[in-house]
N, C-alpha and C positions, 0 to 999 in steps of 0.2 A: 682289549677295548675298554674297559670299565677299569678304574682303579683297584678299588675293592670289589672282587666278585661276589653279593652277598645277593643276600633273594630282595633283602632292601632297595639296594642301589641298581639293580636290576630293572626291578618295580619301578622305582623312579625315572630310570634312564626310558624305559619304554614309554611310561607315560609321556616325560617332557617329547619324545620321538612324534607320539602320536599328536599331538597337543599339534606340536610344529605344523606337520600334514596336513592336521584340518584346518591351518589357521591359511594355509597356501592356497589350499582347493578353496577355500571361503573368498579369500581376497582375487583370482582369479576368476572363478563364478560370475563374483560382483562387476571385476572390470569385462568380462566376457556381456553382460545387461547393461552396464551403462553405454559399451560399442554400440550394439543392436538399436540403443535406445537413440541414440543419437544419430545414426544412419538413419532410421525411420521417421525423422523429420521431414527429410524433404523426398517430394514424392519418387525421385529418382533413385534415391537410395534404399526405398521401401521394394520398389522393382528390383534393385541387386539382391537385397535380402534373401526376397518370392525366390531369383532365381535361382538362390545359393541353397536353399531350401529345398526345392524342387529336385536339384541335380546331386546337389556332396553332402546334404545336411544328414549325421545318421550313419554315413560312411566311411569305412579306414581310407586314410589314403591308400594310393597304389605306387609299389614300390617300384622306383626308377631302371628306365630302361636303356641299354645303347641302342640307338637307333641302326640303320645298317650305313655302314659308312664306305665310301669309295675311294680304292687305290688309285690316283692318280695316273701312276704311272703303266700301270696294268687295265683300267677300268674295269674292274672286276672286285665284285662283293663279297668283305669278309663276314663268315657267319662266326666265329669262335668270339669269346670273349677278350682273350689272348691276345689274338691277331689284332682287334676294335683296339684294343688298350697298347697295343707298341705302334700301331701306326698315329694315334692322337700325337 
């Protein structure tokens, strides 16, 4: 990975690393406030906010589901994943 594997360039390589990261989360952050800030102007977007706040805010999302999907030709439900993904 490093050219010269030294305790130096190491040292450095980490730092510039970390440098990088904080400078992402910082400018993400930022545009994450000036969103927020600019939806809460008008009063409809201050309610999407509320209710985005209310319900996900805080929360991981939840990870995707096949719904149950129907054989046409059989009308009959498959439960396996298998089955969901060759009949799509």
């Amino acid at each position: 990975m490093l050219r010269n594997n030294t305790p130096d360039s190491e040292f450095l390589y980490k730092e510039a690393r970390n440098r990088k990261i904080a400078t992402i989360r910082k400018a993400k952050r930022q545009e994450f406030r000036n969103y927020m800030a600019e939806i809460a102007r008008t009063p409809q977007g201050a309610y999407r906010m509320a209710k985005w706040a209310r319900k996900n805010a805080g929360r991981p999302r939840e990870p995707p589901q096949l719904p149950q999907l129907v054989v046409t030709r059989r009308n009959e439900r498959q439960e396996t994943e298998t089955v969901k993904l060759s009949n799509l």
